[in-house]
Structure formats: structure tokens, C-alpha cells
C-alpha positions in Angstrom: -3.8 10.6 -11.2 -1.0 13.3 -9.7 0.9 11.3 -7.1 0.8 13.8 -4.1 3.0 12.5 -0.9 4.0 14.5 2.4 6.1 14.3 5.6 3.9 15.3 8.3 6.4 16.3 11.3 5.7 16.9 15.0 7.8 20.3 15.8 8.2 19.0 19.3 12.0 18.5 19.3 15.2 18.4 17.6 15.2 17.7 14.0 15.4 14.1 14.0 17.6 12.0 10.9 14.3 9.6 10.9 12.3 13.1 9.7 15.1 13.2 7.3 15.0 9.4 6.1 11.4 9.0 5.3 10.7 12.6 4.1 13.6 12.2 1.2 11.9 8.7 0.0 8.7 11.0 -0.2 10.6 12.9 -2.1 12.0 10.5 -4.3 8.9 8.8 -5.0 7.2 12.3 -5.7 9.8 13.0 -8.6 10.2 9.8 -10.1 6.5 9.8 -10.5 6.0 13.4 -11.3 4.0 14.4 -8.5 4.0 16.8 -5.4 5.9 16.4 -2.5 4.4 18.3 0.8 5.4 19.6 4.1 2.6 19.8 6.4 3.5 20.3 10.6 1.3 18.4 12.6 1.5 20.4 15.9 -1.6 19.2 17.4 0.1 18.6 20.8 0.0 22.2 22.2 2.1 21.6 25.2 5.3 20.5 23.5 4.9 22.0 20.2 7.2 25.3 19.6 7.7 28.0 16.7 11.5 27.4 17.0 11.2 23.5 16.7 9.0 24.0 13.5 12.1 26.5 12.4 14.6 23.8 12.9 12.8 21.3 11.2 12.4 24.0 7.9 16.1 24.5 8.2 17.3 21.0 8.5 15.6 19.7 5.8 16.9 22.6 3.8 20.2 21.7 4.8 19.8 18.2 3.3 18.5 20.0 0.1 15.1 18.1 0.9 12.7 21.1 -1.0 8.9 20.8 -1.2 6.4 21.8 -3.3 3.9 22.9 -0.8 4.1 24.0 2.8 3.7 26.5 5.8 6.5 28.3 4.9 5.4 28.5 0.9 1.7 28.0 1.0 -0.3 26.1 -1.9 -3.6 25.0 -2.8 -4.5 22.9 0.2 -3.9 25.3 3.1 -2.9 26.2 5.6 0.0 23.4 6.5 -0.4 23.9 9.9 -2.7 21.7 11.7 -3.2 24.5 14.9 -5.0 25.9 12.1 -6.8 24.2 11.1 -8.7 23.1 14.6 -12.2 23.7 12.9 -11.9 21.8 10.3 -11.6 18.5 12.6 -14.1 19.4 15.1 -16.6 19.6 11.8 -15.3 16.0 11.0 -15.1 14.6 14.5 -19.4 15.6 14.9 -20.2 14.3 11.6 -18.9 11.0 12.7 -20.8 11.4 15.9 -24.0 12.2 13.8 -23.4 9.1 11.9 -22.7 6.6 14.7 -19.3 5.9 13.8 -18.2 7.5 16.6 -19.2 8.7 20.3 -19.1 11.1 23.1 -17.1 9.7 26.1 -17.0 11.0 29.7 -14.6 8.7 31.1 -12.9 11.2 33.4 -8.9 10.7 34.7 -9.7 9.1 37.6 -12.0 6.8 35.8 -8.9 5.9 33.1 -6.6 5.3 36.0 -9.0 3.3 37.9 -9.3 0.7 34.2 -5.8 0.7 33.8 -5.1 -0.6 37.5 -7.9 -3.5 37.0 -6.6 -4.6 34.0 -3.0 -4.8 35.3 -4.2 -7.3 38.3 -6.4 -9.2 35.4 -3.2 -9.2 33.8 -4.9 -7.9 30.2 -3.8 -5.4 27.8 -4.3 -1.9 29.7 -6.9 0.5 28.0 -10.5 1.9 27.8 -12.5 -0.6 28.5 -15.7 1.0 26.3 -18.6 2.1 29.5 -19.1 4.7 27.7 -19.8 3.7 24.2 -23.1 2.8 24.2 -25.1 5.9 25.9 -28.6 6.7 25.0 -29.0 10.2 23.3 -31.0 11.7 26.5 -28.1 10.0 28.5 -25.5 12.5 26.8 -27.7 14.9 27.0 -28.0 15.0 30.4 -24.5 14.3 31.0 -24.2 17.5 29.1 -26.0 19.7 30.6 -24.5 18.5 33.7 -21.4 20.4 32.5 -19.4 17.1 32.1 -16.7 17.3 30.0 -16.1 14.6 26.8 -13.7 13.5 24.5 -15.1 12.0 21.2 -13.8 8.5 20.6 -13.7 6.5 17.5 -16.0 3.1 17.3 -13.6 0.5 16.1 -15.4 -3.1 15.4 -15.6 -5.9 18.5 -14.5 -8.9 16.1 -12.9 -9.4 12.7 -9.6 -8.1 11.5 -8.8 -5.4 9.5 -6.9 -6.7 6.2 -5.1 -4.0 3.9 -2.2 -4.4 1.1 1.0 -2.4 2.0 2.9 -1.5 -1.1 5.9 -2.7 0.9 5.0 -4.9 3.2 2.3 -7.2 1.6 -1.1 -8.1 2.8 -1.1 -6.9 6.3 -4.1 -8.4 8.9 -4.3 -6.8 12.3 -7.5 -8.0 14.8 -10.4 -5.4 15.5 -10.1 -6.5 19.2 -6.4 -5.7 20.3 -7.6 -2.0 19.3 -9.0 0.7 21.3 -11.6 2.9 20.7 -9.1 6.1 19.4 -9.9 9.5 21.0 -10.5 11.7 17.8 -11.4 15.0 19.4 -9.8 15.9 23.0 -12.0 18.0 26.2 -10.1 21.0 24.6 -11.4 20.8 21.4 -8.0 20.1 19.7 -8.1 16.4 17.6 -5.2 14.0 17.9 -3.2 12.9 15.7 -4.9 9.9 14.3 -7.9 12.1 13.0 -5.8 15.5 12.0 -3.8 12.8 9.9 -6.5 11.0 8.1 -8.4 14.3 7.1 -5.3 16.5 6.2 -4.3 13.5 4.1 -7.7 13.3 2.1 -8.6 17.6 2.3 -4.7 17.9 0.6 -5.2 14.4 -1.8 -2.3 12.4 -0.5 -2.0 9.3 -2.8 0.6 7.3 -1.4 1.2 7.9 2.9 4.8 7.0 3.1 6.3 6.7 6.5 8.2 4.5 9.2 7.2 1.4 10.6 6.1 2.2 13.8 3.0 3.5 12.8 1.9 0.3 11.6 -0.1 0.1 14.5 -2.3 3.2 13.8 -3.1 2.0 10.6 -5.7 0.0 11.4 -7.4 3.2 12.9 -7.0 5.0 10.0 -8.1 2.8 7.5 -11.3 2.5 9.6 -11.6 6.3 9.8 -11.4 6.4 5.8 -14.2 4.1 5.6 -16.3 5.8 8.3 -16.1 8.7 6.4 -17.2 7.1 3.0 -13.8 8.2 1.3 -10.9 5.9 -0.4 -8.0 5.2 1.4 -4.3 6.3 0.2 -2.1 3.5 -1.0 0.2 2.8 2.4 3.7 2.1 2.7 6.0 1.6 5.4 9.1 2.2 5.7 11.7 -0.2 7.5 12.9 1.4 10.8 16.7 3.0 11.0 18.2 1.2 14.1 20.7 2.1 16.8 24.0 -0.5 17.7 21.4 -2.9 20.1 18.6 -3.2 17.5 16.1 -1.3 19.0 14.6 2.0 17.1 17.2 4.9 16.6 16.7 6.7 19.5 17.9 10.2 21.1 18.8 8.4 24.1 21.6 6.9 23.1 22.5 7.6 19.3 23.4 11.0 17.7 19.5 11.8 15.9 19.8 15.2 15.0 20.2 16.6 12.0 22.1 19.3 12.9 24.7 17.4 14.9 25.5 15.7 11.9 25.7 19.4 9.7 27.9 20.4 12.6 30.3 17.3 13.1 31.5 18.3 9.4 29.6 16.1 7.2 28.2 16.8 3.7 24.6 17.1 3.0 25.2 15.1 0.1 26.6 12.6 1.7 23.7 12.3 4.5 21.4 11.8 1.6 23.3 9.2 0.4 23.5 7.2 3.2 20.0 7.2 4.6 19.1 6.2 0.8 21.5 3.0 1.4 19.8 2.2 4.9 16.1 1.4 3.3 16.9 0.8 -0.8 19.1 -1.1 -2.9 20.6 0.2 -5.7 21.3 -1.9 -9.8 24.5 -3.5 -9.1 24.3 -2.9 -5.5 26.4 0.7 -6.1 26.4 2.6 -3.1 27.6 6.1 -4.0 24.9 8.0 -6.0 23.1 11.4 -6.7 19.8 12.2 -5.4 19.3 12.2 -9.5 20.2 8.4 -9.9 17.4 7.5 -7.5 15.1 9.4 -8.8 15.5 7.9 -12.1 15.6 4.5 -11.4 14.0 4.3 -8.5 11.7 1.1 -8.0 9.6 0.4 -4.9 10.4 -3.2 -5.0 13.8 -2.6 -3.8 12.7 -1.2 -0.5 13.8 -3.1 2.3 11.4 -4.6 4.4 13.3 -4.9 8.2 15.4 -2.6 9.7 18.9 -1.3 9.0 21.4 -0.1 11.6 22.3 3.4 11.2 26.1 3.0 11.3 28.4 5.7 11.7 31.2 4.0 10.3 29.6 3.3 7.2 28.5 7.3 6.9 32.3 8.2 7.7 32.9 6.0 4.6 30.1 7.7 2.2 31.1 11.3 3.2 35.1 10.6 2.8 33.7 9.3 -0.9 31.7 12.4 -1.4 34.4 14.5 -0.3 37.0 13.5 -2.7 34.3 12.7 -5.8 32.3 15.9 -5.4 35.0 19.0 -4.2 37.8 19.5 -6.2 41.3 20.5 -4.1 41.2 23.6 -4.9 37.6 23.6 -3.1 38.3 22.0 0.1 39.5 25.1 2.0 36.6 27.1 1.2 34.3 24.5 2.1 36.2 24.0 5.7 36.0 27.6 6.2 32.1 27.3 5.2 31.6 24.9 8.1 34.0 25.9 11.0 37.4 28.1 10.4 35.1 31.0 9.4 35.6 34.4 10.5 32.7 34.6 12.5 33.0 31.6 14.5 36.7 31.9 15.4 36.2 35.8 16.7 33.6 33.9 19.3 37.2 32.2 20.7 39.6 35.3 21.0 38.3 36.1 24.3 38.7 32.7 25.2 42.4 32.2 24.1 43.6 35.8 24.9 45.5 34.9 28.2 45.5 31.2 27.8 48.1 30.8 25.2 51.7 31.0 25.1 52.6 31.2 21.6 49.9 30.6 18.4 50.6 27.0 18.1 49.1 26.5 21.3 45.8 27.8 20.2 44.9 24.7 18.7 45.8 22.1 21.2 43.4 24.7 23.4 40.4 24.5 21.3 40.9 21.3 19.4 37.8 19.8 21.0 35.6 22.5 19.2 36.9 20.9 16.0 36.7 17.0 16.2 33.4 14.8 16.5 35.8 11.5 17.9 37.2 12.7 21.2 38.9 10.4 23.1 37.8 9.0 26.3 39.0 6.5 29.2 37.3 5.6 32.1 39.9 6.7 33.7 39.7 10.4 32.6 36.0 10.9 33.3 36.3 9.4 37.3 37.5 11.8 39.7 39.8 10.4 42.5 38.4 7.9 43.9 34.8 7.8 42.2 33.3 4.8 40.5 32.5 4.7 37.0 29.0 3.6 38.0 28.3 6.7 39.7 29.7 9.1 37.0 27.3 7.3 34.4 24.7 8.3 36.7 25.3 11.8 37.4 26.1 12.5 33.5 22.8 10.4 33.1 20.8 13.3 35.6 22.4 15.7 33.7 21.3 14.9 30.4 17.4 14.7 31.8 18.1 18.3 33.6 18.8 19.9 30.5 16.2 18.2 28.8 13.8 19.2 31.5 15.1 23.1 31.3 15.1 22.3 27.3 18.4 24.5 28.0 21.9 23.3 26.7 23.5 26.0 26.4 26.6 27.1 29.0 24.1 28.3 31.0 22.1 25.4 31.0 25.3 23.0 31.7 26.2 25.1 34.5 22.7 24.8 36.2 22.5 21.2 35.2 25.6 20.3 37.1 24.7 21.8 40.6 21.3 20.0 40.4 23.1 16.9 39.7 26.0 17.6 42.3 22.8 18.5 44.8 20.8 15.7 43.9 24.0 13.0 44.6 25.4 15.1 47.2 28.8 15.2 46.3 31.0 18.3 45.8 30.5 19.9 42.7 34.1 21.6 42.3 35.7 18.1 43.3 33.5 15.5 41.3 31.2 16.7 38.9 33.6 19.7 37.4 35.8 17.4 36.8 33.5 15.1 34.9 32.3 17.9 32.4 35.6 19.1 31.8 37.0 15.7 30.7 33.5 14.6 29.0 33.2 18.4 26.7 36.8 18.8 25.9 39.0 15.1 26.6 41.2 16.7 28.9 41.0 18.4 32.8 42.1 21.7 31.5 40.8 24.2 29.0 39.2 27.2 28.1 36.5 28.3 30.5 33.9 25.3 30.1 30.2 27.1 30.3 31.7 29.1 27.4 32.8 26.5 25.5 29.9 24.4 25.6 27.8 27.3 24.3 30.5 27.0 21.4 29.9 23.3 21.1 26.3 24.2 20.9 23.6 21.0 21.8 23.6 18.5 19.5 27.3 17.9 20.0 27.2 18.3 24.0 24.6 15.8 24.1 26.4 13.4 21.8 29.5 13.9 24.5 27.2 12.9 27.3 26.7 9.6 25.7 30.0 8.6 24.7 31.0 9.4 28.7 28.1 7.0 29.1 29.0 4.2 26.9 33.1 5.2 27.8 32.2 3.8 31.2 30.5 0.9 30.3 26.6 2.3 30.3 23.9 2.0 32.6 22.1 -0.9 33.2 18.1 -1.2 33.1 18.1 -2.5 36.6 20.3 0.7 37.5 18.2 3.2 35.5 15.0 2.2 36.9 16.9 3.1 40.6 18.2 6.4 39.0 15.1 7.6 37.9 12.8 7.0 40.9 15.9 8.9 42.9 16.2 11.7 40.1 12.1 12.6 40.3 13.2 13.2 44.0 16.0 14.7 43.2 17.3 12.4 45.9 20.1 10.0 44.9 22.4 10.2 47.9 21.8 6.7 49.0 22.7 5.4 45.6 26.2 7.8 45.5 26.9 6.2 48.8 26.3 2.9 47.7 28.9 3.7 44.9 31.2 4.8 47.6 32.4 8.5 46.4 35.1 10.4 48.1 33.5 13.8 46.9 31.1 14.0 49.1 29.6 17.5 49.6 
């Protein structure tokens, strides 16, 4: 047997380090054994999915020197490696469980689905579909059909039992038929989700060994079933332990630095990346903790997977790239590799228009731009609050911010720039006064710089965003209680009550 693995990413977002983490142990596992290691993108979800997220995933990985075998951007036997393309091939799969009872048409409509969900919250049981539609005579769809009523095809998952499976990780796993819905396979539109695009990409391209995080434990279940409803053998499973952020919970964009390219542009080594998601879900012989991608692949052994999570600490990753830095580039190296990342030619014409008539003499050039260069700025409360505005409130408008530009999915200067007078509107507080202020210190440290929209475009996304949460944490973060206030207000885009309950000066 050829063991044949993949990373199966969504390209609705930034490239995440979680991508990173379990696509490299694919890859380890697929050279220590020989095998194939594939990239296939799972855009199923038309609404979020973009080209340029798909680009960004191809790049990052590349970045981190994480090469497949097979992929959209390479082709191979098993193609094509998008799942958009590959629409028919599901909808052929989703009506041949149909035709062999395994699954079913439903015609639950929205207002149906709300109307379960609000009856189940005030029997206080688990929300979800609660199966009226499962067991239609033939004539009864047909009529429905010819009705024009529109269907989704759901997956008939077993009333009782338990569905018991060996994770190659994990153990012997047993998870109850009953706390599972019936899965929608197929959606109105005719595009599948991703529980059936996984299961037959995974047997169509002969995936061996389906290694990924965690959290889709839950989906297993599902899957197995759908393996079995087909009459085809399942791939061995093993999951991954999650990568956690500083309060336990799963690494999250919210309030962690998760992309990729954050960490390519903060100044750290690929190499050293690699080496430090290894050390967050494997144990090396002798517990060594600085290693080639080689050494792993050599000796690796699935035994010395962990089995819970491991917190994703930035100190620890300082530690491995300072190591890399002075075991892998010799001295006579370093400069080039500085000018590779950020005192190149290119980058530093992008700030002569910038420092033209803002400097004095050279010297002062980098005390003007030194933000551009380092990933720990310094912050005090004290900087990021305007006269006489609470820290509360400034967590809160940085906090609108941040879900602004994710809304516009626009962080550049631009972006910022619009952000700000939606977030000044929103509190009502003056924008020149209060929330200038706040972005200046929260980009660049200081109240005073080169022009800021500018800048930011310089700083490009990953970074901004990263200085959005420090602000946030700087100030003493945002409670649950006070979130769940903020973003009732923000969908209004009415928090003046809650700025005046902070008591600002800046009032607009």
C-alpha cells in the first residue's frame, strides 16, 4: 500500500498557522513512509471562498517550504484538486445514496429550521433537525416535487447505538448515533458540504491515513457512516491535538497572531516556524528541540504524538528562531538575509515620500519609521486613551474597528481610514480628537509619525491586526459581558449609550 495523505484547506481567509501545523505532519508522515502528500482546496462554500485566499494559502505554505506532490496548482492523477470542480461528481454520489436509502430528500424550509430550533431551546434540548422529513413516501416526494419545492439531501444517521472507531492517536473512540444529526450532504443549490466533498475526494484520490486537528472529531462519526453507506473502507484516522492560545481555548484570529504571513513578515525564519509547530504536537529522542525537517522525517514515530493540546507560545518561537538564526546563517549571511526580508531596495523606496520633509538629518529617519521594523511595540494604557477617555471605551472602539475591516475585508490605509469614521460615527465621539489619536499610538507607539493611512498600508494586515489586539489586551481586554453589549450596539452601528456610559470628553 502507497500511503497517500492531504491537507484539504478552506480558501476562505488568511492563511492560518493551524493550515501550517497539520499540513507539515501530513507531510512528514508522507516521507517517512514513502508516500504522496496532496493539496486539495475544499472551496465548497461559494460565498466566502476567493481566488486570492486560495493564492495565499499556495504561497504560505511555500514559504514554510511545505511542497506537495499533487495539487491545483501542479495537477496529478486524481484531478482536478478543486472541489468547485468537481460539483458533479457529488451530486452523482449524493443520488446514489438516495437510491439506496441511506439517505433522503428533505424540504424542511428556513422558516421551518427556525421554528425547531426555537422549540427545542424552551424544551431545553440540543437544537437541530428534528427528522419530519425523513421518512416520506416515494409519491410524497414526488409530489412535493412537482410542487416546485425545493430540497436538500440529508444523510440517514442510525436512532440508537454508538459509532466505535480506533484513532491511530487517540485510541478507541465511541461517540452515540443519537447526539448526531442527520448531515445535509447536498445543498438546494446543488453544491455538497463539506462532510460529503470530504469523504468522496478522500476515497476518488485514495487517501490512506486522514490526518487533521481535533476539532473535527465530531464529524467523524458522519464520515465513517458515509464510508459505510457507500460500501467502501474507511481511511485510517488521526487527530491531531489542537494548537492553543494564552486562555486555553483553540488558537484563534481573535485574539492571537494566526497568520502565516504575519509571522514571515514579523522577521522570522521559515525554518524556524517548522520547527516549532513540530515541538507543539511531537516529542523528539532525548527530548531535543532544535531539528531539521530531515530529523523528523527519519525518525519520526506516531506514538510520540501528543494527545491534548499545546499552547502556541510566542516566547518559546522567539527562542527557536534566535537558535536557527545563529545555527543555520553564518555572519557573513545575516545582512543579506535582513535585506531579503525588510531593508530591501524596494521596500525602503515605498518610504522616501514619506520621510522627505519629515526629517531633520538621516538619523532621524529611523526613530520615524522604526515601527515598520519591530513586531514588540510598546504600549501603556496611558498612550492609547485620549484626554480624558477610559480605557474601556478605547477597547471598544479598536474592537469595532477590527470587525469593520473584517466586514470591508479591507485593511489596507484605505480601509483603516474608513474603519475609523464608522467607529467614531457609531460611538459618536470626534474622530480627530479620540479615535485619531488611538490609531496613531496603537500602529506606530507614539502620537506622531509619518502620515498614518500610508503607513498602515506599509504595515500591511497581518501586522495591523496583531496591533489591534495588543491595544486590546494593553488595556486590560474586553469582557464577555461587555462584548455581548458591543456587538448588539455595533450591528446597529449604535453605541452612543455605551461611550456615554464610559463617560468620553470627545464627543462628536
Amino acid at each position: 500500500m502507497t500511503v497517500r495523505v492531504r491537507i484539504a484547506p478552506s480558501p476562505t481567509g488568511d492563511p492560518h498557522v493551524g493550515t501550517a501545523y497539520i499540513a507539515l505532519f501530513n507531510l512528514i508522515f508522507a516521507r517517512h513512509f514513502k508516500g504522496k502528500f496532496i493539496l486539495r482546496i475544499e472551496d465548497t462554500d461559494q460565498t466566502r471562498s476567493r481566488p486570492e485566499y486560495e493564492k495565499n494559502i499556495i504561497d504560505a505554505l511555500r514559504w514554510c517550504n511545505i511542497l506537495w506532490d499533487e495539487g491545483p496548482d501542479i495537477g496529478g492523477p486524481y484531478g482536478p484538486y478543486r472541489q468547485s470542480e468537481r460539483t458533479e461528481i457529488y451530486q452523482k454520489h449524493a443520488y446514489e445514496l438516495v437510491e439506496k436509502g441511506k439517505a433522503y430528500k428533505c424540504f424542511a424550509t428556513p422558516e421551518e429550521l427556525t421554528e425547531m430550533r426555537e422549540v427545542a431551546a424552551a424544551q431545553g434540548k440540543r437544537a437541530g433537525y428534528d427528522r419530519r422529513y425523513r421518512n416520506l413516501s416515494p409519491d410524497e416526494v414526488r409530489e412535493r416535487e412537482e410542487q416546485g419545492q425545493s430540497y436538500v439531501i440529508r444523510l440517514k444517521v442510525p436512532l440508537t447505538g454508538d459509532c466505535i472507531y480506533d484513532d491511530a492517536i487517540k485510541g478507541r473512540i465511541s461517540s452515540p448515533w443519537a447526539d448526531i444529526d442527520d448531515q445535509v450532504l447536498l445543498k438546494s443549490d446543488g453544491f455538497p458540504t463539506y462532510h460529503l466533498a470530504n469523504v468522496v475526494d478522500d476515497y476518488l484520490m485514495k487517501i490512506t491515513h486522514v490526518i487533521r486537528g481535533d476539532e473535527w472529531m465530531s464529524s467523524t462519526p458522519k464520515h465513517i457512516l458515509l464510508y459505510e453507506s457507500f460500501g467502501w473502507k474507511a481511511p485510517t484516522f488521526m487527530h491531531m491535538p489542537l494548537l492553543l492560545g494564552k486562555d486555553g481555548k483553540k488558537l484563534s484570529k481573535r485574539k492571537n497572531p494566526t497568520s502565516i504571513f504575519y509571522f514571515r513578515d514579523s522577521g522570522y525564519l521559515p525554518e524556524a516556524l517548522i520547527n516549532f509547530l513540530t515541538l507543539m504536537g511531537y516529542s523528539m529522542p532525548d527530548e531535543k528541540e532544535i531539528y531539521s525537517i530531515d530529523e523528523i522525517v527519519e525518525t519520526f514515530d506516531a506514538k510520540r504524538i501528543g494527545i491534548s493540546g499545546a499552547f502556541f507560545d510566542i516566547q518559546k518561537l522567539n527562542w527557536v528562531n534566535q537558535k536557527k538564526i545563529i545555527e543555520t546563517i553564518p555572519e557573513d549571511q545575516l545582512w543579506n538575509r535582513l535585506v531579503e526580508w525588510q531593508f530591501n531596495e524596494g521596500f525602503m523606496r515605498k518610504l522616501m515620500p514619506l520621510a522627505h520633509t519629515r526629517i531633520k538629518t538621516f538619523s532621524d529617519f529611523m526613530q520615524l519609521f522604526d515601527f515598520l521594523f519591530i513586531s514588540d511595540l510598546k504600549m501603556t494604557p496611558d498612550l492609547l486613551c485620549p484626554k480624558n477617555t477610559l480605557p474601556e471605551l478605547v477597547s471598544c472602539i479598536i474592537q469595532a474597528m477590527i470587525w469593520s475591516l473584517d466586514e470591508q475585508e479591507d485593511w489596507t490605509g484605505e480601509g483603516i481610514e474608513k474603519a475609523s469614521h464608522v467607529a467614531a460615527e457609531a460611538f459618536g465621539v470626534h474622530h480627530k480628537k479620540v479615535v485619531m489619536p488611538i490609531l496613531f499610538a496603537t500602529i506606530m507607539g507614539k502620537h506622531q509619525g509619518p502620515p498614518l493611512f500610508d503607513s498602515v498600508t506599509l504595515l500591511g494586515k497581518d501586522r495591523t491586526r496583531v496591533r489591534f489586539l495588543l491595544a486590546i489586551e494593553t488595556l486590560g481586554g474586553i469582557s464577555n459581558k461587555k462584548m455581548d453589549k458591543l456587538k448588539k450596539g455595533w450591528e446597529k452601528r449604535d453605541l452612543k449609550a455605551l461611550a456615554a456610559d464610559q463617560g468620553s470628553a470627545g464627543s462628536a
